[in-house]
C-alpha positions as CSV (number, residue, x, y, z in Angstrom):
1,X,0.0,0.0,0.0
2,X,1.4,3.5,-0.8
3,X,1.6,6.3,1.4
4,X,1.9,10.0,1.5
5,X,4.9,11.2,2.7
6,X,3.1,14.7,4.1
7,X,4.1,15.7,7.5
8,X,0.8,16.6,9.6
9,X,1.1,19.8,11.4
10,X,-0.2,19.0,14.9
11,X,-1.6,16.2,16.6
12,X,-5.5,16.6,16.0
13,X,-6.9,16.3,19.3
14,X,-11.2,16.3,19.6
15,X,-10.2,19.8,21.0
16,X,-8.5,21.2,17.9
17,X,-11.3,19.8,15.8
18,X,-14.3,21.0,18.1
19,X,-12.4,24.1,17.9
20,X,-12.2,24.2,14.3
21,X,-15.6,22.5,12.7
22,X,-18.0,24.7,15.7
23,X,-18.4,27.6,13.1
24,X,-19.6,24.8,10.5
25,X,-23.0,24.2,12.0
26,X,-24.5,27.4,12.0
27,X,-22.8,27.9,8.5
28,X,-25.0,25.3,7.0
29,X,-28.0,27.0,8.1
30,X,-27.7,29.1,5.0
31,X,-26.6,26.0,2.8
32,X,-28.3,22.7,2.3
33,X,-31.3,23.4,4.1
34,X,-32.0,26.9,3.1
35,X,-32.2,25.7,-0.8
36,X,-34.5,22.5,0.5
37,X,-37.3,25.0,2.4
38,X,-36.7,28.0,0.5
39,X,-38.2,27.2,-2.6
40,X,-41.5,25.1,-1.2
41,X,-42.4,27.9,1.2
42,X,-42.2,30.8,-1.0
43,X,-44.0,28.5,-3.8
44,X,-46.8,26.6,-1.3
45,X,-47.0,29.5,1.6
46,X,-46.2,32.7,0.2
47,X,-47.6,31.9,-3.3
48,X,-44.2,32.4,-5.9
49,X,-45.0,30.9,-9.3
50,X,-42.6,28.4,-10.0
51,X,-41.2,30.1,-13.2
52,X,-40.5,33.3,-11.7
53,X,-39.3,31.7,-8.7
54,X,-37.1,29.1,-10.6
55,X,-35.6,32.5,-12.6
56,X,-35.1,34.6,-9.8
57,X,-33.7,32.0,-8.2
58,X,-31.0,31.0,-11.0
59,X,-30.3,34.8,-11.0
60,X,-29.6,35.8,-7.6
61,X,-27.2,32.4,-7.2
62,X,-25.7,33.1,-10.8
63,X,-24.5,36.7,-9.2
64,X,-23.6,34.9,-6.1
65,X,-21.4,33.0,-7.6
66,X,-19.0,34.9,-9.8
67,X,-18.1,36.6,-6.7
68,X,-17.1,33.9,-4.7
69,X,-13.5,34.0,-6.6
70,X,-13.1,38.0,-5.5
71,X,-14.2,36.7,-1.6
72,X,-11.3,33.7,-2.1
73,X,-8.8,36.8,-3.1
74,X,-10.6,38.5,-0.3
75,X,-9.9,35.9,2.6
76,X,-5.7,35.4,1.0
77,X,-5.1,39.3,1.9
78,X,-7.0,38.9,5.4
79,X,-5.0,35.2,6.1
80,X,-1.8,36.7,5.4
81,X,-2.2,39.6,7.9
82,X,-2.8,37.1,10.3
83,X,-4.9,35.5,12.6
84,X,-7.1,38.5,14.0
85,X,-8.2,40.0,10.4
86,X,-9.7,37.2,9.0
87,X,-11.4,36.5,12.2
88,X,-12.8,39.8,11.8
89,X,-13.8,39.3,7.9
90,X,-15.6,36.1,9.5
91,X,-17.3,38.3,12.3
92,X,-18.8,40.7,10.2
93,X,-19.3,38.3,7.3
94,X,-21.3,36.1,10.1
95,X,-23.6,39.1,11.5
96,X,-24.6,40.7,7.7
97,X,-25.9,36.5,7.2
98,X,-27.7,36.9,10.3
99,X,-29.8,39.4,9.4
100,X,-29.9,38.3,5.7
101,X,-31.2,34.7,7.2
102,X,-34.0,36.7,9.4
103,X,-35.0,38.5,6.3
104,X,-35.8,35.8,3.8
105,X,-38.2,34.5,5.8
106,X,-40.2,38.1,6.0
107,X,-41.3,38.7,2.1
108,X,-43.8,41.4,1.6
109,X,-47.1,39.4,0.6
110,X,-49.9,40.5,-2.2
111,X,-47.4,41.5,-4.6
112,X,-45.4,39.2,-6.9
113,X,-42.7,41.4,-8.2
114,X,-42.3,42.9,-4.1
115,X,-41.9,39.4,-3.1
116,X,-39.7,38.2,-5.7
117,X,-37.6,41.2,-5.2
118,X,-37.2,40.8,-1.1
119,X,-36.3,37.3,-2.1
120,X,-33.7,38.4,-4.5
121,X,-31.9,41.2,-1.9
122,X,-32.2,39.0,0.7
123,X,-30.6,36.4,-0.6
124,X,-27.8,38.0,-1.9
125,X,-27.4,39.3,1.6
126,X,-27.4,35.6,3.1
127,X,-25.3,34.0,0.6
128,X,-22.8,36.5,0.1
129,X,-21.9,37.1,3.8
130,X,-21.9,32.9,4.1
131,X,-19.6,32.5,1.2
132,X,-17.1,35.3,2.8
133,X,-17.1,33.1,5.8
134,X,-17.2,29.6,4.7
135,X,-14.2,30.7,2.1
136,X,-12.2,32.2,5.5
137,X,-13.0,29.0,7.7
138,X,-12.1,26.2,4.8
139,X,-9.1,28.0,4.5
140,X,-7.8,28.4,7.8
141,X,-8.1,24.4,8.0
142,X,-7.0,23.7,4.6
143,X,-3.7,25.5,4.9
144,X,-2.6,23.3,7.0
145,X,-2.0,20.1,4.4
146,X,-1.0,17.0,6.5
147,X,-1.4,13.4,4.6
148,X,-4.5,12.0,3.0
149,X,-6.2,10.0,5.7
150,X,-4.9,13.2,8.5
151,X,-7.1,15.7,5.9
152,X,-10.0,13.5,5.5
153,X,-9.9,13.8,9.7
154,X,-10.0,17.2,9.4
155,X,-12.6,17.8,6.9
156,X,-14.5,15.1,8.3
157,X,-14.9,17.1,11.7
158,X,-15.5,20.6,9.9
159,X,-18.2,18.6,7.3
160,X,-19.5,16.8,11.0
161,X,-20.5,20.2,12.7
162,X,-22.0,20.8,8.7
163,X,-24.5,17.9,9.2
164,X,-25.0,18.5,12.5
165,X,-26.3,22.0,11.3
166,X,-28.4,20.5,8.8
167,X,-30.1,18.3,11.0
168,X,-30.9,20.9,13.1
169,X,-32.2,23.5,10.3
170,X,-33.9,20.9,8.8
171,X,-36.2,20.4,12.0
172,X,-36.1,23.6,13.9
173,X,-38.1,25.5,11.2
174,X,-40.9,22.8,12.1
175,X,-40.3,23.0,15.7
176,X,-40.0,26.8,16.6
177,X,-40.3,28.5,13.7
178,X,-38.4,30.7,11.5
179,X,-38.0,33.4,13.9
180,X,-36.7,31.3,16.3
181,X,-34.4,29.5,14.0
182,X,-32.7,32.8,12.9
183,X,-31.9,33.5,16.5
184,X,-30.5,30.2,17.4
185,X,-28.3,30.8,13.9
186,X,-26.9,34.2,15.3
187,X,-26.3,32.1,18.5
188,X,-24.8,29.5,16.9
189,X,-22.2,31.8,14.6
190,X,-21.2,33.4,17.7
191,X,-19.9,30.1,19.6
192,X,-18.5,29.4,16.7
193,X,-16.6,32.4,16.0
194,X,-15.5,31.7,19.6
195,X,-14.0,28.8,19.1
196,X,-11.9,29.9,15.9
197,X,-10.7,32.8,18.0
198,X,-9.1,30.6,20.5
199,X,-8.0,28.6,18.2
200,X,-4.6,27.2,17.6
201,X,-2.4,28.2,14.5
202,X,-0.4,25.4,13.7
203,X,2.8,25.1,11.3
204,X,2.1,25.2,7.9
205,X,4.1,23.3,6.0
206,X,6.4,24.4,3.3
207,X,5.3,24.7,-0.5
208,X,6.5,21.2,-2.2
209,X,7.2,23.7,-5.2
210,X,7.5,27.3,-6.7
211,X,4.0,29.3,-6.6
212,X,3.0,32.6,-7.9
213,X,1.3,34.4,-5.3
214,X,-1.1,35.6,-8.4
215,X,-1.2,32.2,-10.2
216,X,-4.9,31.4,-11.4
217,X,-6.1,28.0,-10.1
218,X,-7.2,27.6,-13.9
219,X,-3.5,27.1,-14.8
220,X,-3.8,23.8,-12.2
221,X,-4.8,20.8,-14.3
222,X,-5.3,19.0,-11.5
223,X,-7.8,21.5,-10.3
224,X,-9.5,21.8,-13.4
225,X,-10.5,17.9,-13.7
226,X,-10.9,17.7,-9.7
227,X,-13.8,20.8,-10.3
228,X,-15.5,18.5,-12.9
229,X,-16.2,15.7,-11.2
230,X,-17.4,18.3,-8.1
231,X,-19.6,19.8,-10.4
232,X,-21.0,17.2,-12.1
233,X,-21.3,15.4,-8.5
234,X,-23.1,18.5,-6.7
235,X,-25.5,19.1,-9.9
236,X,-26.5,15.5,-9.0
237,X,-26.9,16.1,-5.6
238,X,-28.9,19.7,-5.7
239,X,-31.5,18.4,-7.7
240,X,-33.0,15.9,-5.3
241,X,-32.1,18.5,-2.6
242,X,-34.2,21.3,-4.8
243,X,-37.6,19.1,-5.5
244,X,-37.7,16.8,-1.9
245,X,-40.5,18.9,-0.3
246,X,-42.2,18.9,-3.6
247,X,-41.3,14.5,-4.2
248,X,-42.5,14.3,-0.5
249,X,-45.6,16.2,-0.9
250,X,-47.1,15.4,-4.0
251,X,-45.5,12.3,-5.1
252,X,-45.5,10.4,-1.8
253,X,-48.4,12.4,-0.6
254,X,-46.5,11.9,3.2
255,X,-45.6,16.4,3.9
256,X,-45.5,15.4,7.6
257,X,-42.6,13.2,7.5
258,X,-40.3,15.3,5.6
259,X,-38.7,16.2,9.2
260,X,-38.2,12.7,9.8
261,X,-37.2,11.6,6.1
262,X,-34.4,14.2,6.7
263,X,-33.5,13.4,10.1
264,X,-33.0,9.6,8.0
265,X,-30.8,11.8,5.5
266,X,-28.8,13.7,7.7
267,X,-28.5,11.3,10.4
268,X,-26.6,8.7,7.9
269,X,-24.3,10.5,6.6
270,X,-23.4,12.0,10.1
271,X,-23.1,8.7,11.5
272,X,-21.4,7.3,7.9
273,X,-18.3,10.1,8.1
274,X,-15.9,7.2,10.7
275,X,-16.6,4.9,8.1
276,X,-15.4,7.2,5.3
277,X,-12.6,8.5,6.7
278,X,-11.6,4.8,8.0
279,X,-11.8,3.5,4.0
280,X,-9.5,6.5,3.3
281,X,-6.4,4.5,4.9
282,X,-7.6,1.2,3.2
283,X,-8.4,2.1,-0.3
284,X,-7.1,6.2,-1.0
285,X,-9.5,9.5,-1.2
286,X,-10.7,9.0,-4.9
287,X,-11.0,5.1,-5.0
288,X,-13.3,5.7,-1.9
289,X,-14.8,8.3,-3.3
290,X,-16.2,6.6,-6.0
291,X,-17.6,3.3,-3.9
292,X,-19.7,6.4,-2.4
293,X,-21.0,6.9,-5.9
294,X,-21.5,3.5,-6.7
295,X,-23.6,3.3,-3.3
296,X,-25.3,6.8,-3.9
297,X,-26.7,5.4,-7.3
298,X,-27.6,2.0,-6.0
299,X,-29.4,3.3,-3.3
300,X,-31.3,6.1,-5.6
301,X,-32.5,4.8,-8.4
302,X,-35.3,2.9,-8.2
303,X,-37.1,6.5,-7.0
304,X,-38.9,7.3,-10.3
305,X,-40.9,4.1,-9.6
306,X,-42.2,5.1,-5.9
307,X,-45.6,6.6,-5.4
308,X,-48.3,6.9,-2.4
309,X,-47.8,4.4,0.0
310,X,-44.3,4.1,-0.6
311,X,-43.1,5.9,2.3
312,X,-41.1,2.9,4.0
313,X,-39.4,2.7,0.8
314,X,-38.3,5.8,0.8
315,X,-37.2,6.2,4.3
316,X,-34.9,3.0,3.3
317,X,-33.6,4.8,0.5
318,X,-32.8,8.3,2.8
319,X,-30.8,5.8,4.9
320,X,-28.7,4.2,2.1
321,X,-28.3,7.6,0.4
322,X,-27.5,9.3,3.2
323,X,-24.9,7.2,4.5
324,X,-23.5,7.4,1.1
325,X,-23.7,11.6,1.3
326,X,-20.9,11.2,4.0
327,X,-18.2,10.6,1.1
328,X,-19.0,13.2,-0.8
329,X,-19.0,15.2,2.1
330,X,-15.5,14.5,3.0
331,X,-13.5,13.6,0.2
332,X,-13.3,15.9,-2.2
333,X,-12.3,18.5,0.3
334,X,-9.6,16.3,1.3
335,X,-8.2,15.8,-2.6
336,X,-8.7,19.8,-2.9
337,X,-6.4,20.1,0.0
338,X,-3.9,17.9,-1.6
339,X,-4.6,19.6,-4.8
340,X,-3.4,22.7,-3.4
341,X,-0.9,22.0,-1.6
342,X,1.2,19.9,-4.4
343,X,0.5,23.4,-6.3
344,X,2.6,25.1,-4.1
345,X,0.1,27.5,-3.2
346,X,-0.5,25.9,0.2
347,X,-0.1,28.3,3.5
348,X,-0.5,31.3,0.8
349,X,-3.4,31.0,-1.9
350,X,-5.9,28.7,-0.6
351,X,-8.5,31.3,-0.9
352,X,-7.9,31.5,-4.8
353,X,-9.3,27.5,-4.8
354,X,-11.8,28.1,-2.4
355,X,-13.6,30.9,-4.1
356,X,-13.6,28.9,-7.0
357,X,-14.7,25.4,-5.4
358,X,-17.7,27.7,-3.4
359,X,-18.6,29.8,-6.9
360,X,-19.0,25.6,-8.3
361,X,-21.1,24.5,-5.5
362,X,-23.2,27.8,-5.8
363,X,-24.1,27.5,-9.7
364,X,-24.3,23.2,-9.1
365,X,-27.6,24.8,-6.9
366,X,-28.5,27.6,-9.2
367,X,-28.6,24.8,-12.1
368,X,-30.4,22.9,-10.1
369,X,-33.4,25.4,-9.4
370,X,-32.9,27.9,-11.8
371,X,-33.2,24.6,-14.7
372,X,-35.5,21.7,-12.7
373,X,-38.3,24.3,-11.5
374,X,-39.0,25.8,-15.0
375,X,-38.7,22.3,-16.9
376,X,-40.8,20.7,-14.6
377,X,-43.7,23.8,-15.2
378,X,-43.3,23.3,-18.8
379,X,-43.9,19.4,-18.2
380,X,-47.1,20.4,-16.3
381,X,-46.5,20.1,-13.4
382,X,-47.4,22.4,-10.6
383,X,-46.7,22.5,-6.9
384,X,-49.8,20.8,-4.9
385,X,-51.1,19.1,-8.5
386,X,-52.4,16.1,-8.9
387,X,-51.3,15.3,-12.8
388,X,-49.8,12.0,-13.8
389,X,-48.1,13.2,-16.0
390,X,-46.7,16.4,-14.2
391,X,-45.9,14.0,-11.1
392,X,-44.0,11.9,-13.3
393,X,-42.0,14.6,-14.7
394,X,-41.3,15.3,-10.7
395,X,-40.3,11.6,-9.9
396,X,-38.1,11.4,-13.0
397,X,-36.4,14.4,-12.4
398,X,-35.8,14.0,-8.6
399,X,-34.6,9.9,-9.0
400,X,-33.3,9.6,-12.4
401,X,-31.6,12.7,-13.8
402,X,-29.5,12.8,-11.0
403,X,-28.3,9.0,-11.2
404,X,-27.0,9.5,-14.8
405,X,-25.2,12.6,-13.5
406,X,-23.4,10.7,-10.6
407,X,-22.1,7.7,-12.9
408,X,-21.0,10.8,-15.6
409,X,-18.9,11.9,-12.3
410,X,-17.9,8.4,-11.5
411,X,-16.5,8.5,-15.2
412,X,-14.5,11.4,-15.0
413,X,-13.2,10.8,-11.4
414,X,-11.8,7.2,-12.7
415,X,-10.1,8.8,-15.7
416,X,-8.4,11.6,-13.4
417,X,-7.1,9.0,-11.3
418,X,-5.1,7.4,-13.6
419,X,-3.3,11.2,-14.5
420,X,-3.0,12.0,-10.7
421,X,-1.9,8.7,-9.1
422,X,-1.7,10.5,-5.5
423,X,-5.5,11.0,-5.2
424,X,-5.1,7.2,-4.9
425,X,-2.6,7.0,-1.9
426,X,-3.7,6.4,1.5
């Protein structure tokens, strides 16, 4: 079996990593779960068409996006000045998606274009300020390289807190409210900013070559074909994320046990993340990677075929598919880290990548509204409907479109492999 020969830069204690993941779990507030509710409550409660919605949608994340790379260049300037001004980029990036958070859930009602708008601003307001401080915390653990199996530790207890997060802003809404939940997300960001503070900086280890301090990531070919397979992955992933509320409501005709359902989800992968980041050390980050794809597929495709009464079914298939979730939750983070670092640009750039890797994962969910919402209206079918043939449209585009997208990942991951040989060593 081969191994890295990457130093780790400190032992990584479950105080260092409690430390370091904390600020994920409010952070994913204003990811996974905020594109699962947002779109069925503005569509079922406040009314959105689903065009409009869909478009605004695809807009607002669009703009989002191509600013993520100018918030990676953003966090480089603050991570060389050290520790206390990227906290600060963190702390105010953290309060501004506070508020944003608060507001979404606030539209002005009777109007279409007023709503649409307040969603739009809104938003932009969340996202943005989320993006400025997700880019600052995967940095400050990604600069630290170590060896395959010691990063898949690492983002394995930042992508922990993340699911931990989920399942609580998947449920809380439910619970307490929206109101509520926006004040136990300011809580949340503030413990963790805490715990970042107090942090400790560990060595970073040298550059293993020459970097420009400007370089594009672009110029990285490793980074290019490792942002493929992301993308391809995540597009796969937002869909089902995008239309569950709708699959659950209209298809399964079972809207009270989305909670649960999600709980299944969530719960999986949380519980799945030891196993990953065990296979890491037995087979290598991208050979494991892609049994979580095999398993992701396997576990998802028969959906197009489930219907009401099929409940049990699907909670069987949250399980599998969740527990599967956990390796895409860890491992490409881990093979970006190594990316990076045998770049050179380690302890000095990381923020070019991240901006980058966050503007992907931003248009994989702008895709994944801004093209499966308006399809699925010109297919006929509408939110609360009752057409076969509109809630066939809905099962095929939430269980099969996204299986042919994982195995076109798988594809591309296996071909990479063979041009990067370390993504295979353990």
């Amino acid at each position: 079996m081969s191994h890295s020969n990457a130093t780790n830069p400190l032992p990584l204690s479950w105080r260092t990593g409690l430390a370091y993941g904390g600020l994920a779990a409010p952070l994913a507030f204003a990811s996974l779960p905020l594109y699962v509710s947002l779109p069925h409550h503005y569509a079922s409660v406040a009314g959105a068409p689903l065009a409009g919605l869909g478009l605004v949608l695809l807009a607002t994340r669009g703009l989002d996006a191509i600013l993520d790379p100018a918030l990676g260049r953003l966090a480089d300037r603050m991570l060389r000045q050290g520790k206390l001004p990227a906290w600060r980029l963190a702390a105010l990036g953290s309060l501004l998606m506070a508020l944003g958070f608060f507001a979404i859930w606030h539209p002005p009602l009777g109007s279409e274009a007023a709503m649409l708008g307040w969603l739009a601003g809104s938003l932009l307001l969340c996202t943005l300020a989320y993006s400025a401080v997700s880019i600052v915390h995967q940095a400050w653990g990604t600069r630290w390289g170590g060896d395959p199996a010691w990063r898949a530790r690492v983002t394995a207890w930042r992508e922990g807190f993340t699911l931990a997060g989920v399942l609580l802003a998947s449920v809380l809404p439910t619970w307490i409210g929206f109101d509520a939940t926006s004040l136990s997300l300011a809580w949340g960001l503030a413990f963790g900013l805490a715990g970042l503070y107090f942090l400790k900086t560990p060595r970073v280890p040298p550059p293993l070559i020459a970097f420009a301090a400007e370089a594009s990531p672009w110029r990285d070919a490793g980074f290019r074909r490792l942002l493929t397979v992301f993308m391809l992955n995540g597009v796969a992933a937002a869909i089902p994320a995008t239309l569950l509320p709708f699959f659950i409501s209209d298809r399964l005709q079972a809207p009270q046990l989305q909670p649960l359902l999600l709980l299944c989800y969530f719960g999986a992968a949380a519980l799945g993340l030891p196993l990953w980041v065990k296979s890491v050390r037995r087979w290598g980050l991208a050979p494991t990677w892609r049994a979580g794809m095999v398993m992701s597929v396997i576990a998802f495709c028969v959906t197009p075929w489930l219907g009401v009464g099929d409940s049990m079914a699907f909670t069987v298939i949250c399980l599998a598919s969740g527990l599967a979730l956990g390796a895409d939750l860890v491992l490409p983070g881990a093979l970006l880290t190594g990316v990076i670092h045998e770049s050179g640009a380690g302890g000095r750039s990381e923020g070019r990548y991240l901006g980058w890797w966050s503007c992907a994962t931003k248009l994989n969910l702008a895709l994944a509204a801004g093209l499966a919402l308006p399809l699925l209206s010109v297919a006929g079918y509408v939110s609360g409907g009752s057409d076969p043939a509109g809630l066939q449209a809905l099962a095929w585009a939430y269980g099969g479109l996204p299986c042919l997208l994982k195995l076109a990942a798988l594809a591309v991951l296996w071909r990479a492999e063979r041009l990067h040989p370390a993504w295979r060593l353990t």
